[in-house]
PASENU-755929 format. One line per field, with one value per residue (C-alpha): x negated, y, z negated. Coordinates in steps of 0.001 Angstrom, whole numbers, plus 500000, padded with zeros to 6 digits. Example, Ala and Ser with C-alpha at 12.3 -4.5 7.8 and 13.67 -1.06 7.14 Angstrom:
X	487700|486330;
Y	495500|498940;
Z	492200|492860;
//
This chain:
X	509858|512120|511351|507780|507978|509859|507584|504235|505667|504077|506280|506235|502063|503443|505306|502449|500290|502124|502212|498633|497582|500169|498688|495142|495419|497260|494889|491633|492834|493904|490401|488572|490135|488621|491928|492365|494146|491456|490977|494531|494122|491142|492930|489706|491354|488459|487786|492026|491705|488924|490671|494788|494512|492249|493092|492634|495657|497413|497121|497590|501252|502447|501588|502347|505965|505077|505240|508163|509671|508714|509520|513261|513609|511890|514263|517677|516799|518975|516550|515927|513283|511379|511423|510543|507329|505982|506459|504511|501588|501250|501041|498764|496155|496685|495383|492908|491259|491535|489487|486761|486776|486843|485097|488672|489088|490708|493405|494017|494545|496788|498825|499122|500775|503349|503819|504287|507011|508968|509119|510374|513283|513462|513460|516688|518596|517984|519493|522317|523502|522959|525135|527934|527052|526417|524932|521167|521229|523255|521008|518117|519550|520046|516877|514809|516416|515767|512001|511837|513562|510997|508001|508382|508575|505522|503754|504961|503795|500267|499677|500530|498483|495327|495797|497311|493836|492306|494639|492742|489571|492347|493733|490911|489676|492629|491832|488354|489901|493001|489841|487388|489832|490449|486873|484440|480678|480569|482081|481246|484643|487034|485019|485587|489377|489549|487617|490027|493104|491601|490814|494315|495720|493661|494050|498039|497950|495245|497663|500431|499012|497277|500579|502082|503036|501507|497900|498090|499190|496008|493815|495325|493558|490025|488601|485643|486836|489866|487674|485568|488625|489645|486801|485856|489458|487985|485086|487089|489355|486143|484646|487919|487940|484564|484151|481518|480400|480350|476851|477480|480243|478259|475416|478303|478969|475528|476567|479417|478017|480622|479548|480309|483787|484845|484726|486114|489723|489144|489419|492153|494046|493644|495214|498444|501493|502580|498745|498809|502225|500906|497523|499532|501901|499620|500273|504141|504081|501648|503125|506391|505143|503167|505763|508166|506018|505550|509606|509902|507155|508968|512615|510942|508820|511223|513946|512133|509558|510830|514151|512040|509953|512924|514589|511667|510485|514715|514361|511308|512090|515366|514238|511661|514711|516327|513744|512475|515896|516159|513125|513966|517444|514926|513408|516452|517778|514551|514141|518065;
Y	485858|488924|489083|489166|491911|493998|493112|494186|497256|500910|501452|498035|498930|502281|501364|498392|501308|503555|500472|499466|503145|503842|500860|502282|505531|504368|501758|503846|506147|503368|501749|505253|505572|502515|501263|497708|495460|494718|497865|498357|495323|496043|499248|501389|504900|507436|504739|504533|508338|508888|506365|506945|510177|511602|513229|509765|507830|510510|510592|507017|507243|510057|507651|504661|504485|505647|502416|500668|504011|503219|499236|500598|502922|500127|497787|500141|499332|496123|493306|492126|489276|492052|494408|491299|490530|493978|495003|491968|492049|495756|494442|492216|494402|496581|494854|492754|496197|497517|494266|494870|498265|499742|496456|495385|492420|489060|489867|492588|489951|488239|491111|492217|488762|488714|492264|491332|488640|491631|493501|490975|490166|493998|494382|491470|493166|496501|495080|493575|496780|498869|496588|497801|501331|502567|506121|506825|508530|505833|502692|505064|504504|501069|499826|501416|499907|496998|497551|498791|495334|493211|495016|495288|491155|490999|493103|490356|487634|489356|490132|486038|484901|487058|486958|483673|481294|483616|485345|484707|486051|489407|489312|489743|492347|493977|493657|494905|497922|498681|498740|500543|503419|503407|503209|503758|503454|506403|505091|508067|509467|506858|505744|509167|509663|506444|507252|510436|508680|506470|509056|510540|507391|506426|509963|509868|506620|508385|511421|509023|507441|510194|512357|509106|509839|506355|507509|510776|508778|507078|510130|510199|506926|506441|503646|503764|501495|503848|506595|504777|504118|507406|509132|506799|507693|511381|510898|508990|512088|514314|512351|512210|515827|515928|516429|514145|514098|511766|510713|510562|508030|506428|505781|504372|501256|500448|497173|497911|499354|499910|496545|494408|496947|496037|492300|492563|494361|492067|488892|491216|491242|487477|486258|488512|486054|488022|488332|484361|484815|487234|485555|482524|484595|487081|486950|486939|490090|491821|490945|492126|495528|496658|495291|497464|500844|499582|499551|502897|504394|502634|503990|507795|507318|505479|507465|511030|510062|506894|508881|511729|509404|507195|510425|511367|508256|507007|510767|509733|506146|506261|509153|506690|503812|505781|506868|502771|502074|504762|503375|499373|501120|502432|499270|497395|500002|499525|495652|495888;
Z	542312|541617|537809|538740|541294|538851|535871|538076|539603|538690|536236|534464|534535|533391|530304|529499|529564|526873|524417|524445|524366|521230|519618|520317|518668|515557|514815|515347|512569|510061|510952|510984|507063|506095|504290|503176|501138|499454|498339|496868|495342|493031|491694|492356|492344|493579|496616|497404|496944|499221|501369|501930|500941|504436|507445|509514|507389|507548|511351|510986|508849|511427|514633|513909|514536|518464|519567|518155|519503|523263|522707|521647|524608|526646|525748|527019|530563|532614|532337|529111|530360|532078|528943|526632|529200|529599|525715|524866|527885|526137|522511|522692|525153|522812|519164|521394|522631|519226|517233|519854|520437|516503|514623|513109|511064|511739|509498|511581|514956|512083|511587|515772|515676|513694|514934|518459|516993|515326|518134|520688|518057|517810|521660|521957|519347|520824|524106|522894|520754|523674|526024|523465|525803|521990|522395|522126|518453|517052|518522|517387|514113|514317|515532|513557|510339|512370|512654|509095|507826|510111|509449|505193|506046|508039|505568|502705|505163|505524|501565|500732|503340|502406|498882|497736|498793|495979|493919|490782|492010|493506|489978|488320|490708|489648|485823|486501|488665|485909|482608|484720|485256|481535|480148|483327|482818|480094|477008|474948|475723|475271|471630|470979|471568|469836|467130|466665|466581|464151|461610|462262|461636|458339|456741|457173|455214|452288|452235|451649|448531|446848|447403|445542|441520|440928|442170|440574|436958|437738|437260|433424|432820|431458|432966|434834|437939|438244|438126|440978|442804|443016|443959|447019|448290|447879|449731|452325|452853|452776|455710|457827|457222|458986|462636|464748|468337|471092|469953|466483|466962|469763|466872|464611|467063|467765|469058|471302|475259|477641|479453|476258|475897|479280|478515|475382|476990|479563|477059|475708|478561|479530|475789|476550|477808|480505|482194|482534|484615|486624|487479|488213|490762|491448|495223|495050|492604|494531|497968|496503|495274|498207|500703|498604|498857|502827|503281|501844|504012|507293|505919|505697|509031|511091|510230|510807|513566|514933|516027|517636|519085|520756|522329|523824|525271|526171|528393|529975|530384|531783|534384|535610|535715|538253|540184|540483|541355|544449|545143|545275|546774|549900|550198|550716|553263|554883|555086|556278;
//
């Protein structure tokens, strides 16, 4: 009866309050950017351009440390069972509001779980360290390497789960994505710059062998194939001396369209060794990567925000602790 007086009080509706609402704001602007894993996934830069790099993720990457920063100060108080309720009640209002509210994804329910599980083991370890009476900066420091750790392994837990029932279909997503960036739907300019190094290529090797003393002691023999020999390597050199356009070359490969180009890198890239290992592990790799880029974003926000964050919300926390215990103090002079 006395946990559940203290978990229901104003403040425990209070601090319930601050976590959903935290959990509100950062998720409408990661919705609002339209990121998703998908996206990363198929490598399409000018959509992950137009995506991460907006004012709503970066609203998004500034916010969303807020409310591991209250569940730390939350969890400096003197009952742990209380602080373990209340951060959780607050949690999962919170991504439950969200997935109706802004049209998220099941995935996104997926990931408010296993982010409700890091932040109870957060919350106990938080507690413990601060029954060491460690000072605020220093269990700042500590709990949000904490958070950091746990989250980078919820974000590895998310990628396997989406992307491992389907990883060859995400692979070659990926392929498409990585060729499409290369080539695109106008192939004028790649046959060009191809074309180019070509010629630069072939006319090095010409130079080579008419600069040779064994092709210039061919010129001092009368025989009408060495004459024909010779001059076709001077018309050669003539020609590679000649500049074409994009349409000239274009007309040259009247059989190759940038559809039929695509496939053929594609094929390309699906005979290389090292593409069968990663279509077969696709998921791991992936999972790996992003969860890698994830940790470095939580080390850089935790440790610049998250701190900030904590102070503020240990100040205003821990004036409200006092001010519910004068109050339960009252109560007992009263009932006395």
């Amino acid at each position: 009866m006395q946990l559940s007086n203290k978990a229901f009080s104003k403040y425990s509706f209070l601090k319930i309050f601050l976590i959903t609402f935290s959990i509100l704001i950062w998720s409408y602007f990661l919705i609002a950017s339209n990121a998703s894993l998908k996206l990363l996934v198929i490598f399409d830069l000018p959509s992950i351009a137009n995506t991460l790099f907006t004012f709503n993720f970066l609203l998004f990457l500034l916010l969303f440390p807020l409310t591991s920063s209250i569940c730390i100060a939350m969890s400096t108080g003197r009952e742990r069972n209380v602080d373990l309720l209340e951060i959780s009640i607050g949690i999962f209002i919170g991504f439950i509001l969200a997935y109706f509210l802004f049209g998220a994804t099941g995935h996104f329910l997926l990931f408010g779980l296993l982010y409700l599980l890091a932040h109870i083991i957060l919350s106990i370890l938080t507690y413990n360290k601060f029954q060491e009476r460690t000072k605020i900066n220093v269990l700042s420091n500590y709990a949000n390497s904490k958070i950091s750790l746990l989250l980078t392994v919820v974000i590895l837990i998310i990628c396997l789960i989406v992307i491992y029932p389907s990883q060859e279909e995400y692979a070659l997503g990926m392929q498409v994505g990585i060729v499409n960036m290369f080539v695109g739907d106008d192939i004028g300019n790649w046959l060009g710059l191809s074309y180019n190094i070509g010629q630069v290529s072939t006319k090095a090797a010409l130079e080579y062998v008419t600069d040779s003393p064994e092709y210039k002691d061919l010129g001092k023999v009368n025989d009408p194939k060495v004459t024909n020999f010779t001059n076709f390597i001077i018309d050669t050199r003539s020609e590679l001396d000649s500049k074409k356009t994009n349409e000239e070359i274009k007309k040259a490969f009247p059989d190759l369209n940038d559809v039929k180009l695509k496939n053929q890198i594609l094929e390309t890239f699906n005979t290389m060794p090292i593409m069968v290992v990663i279509q077969q592990y696709f998921a791991i790799i992936f999972a790996i990567i992003f969860a890698s880029v994830a940790q470095l974003y939580f080390a850089i926000a935790f440790s610049l925000f998250g701190l900030l964050f904590v102070n503020i919300f240990y100040k205003l926390l821990a004036s409200k602790v006092e001010e519910d215990d004068e109050e339960t103090n009252d109560d007992n002079l009263d009932d006395t």
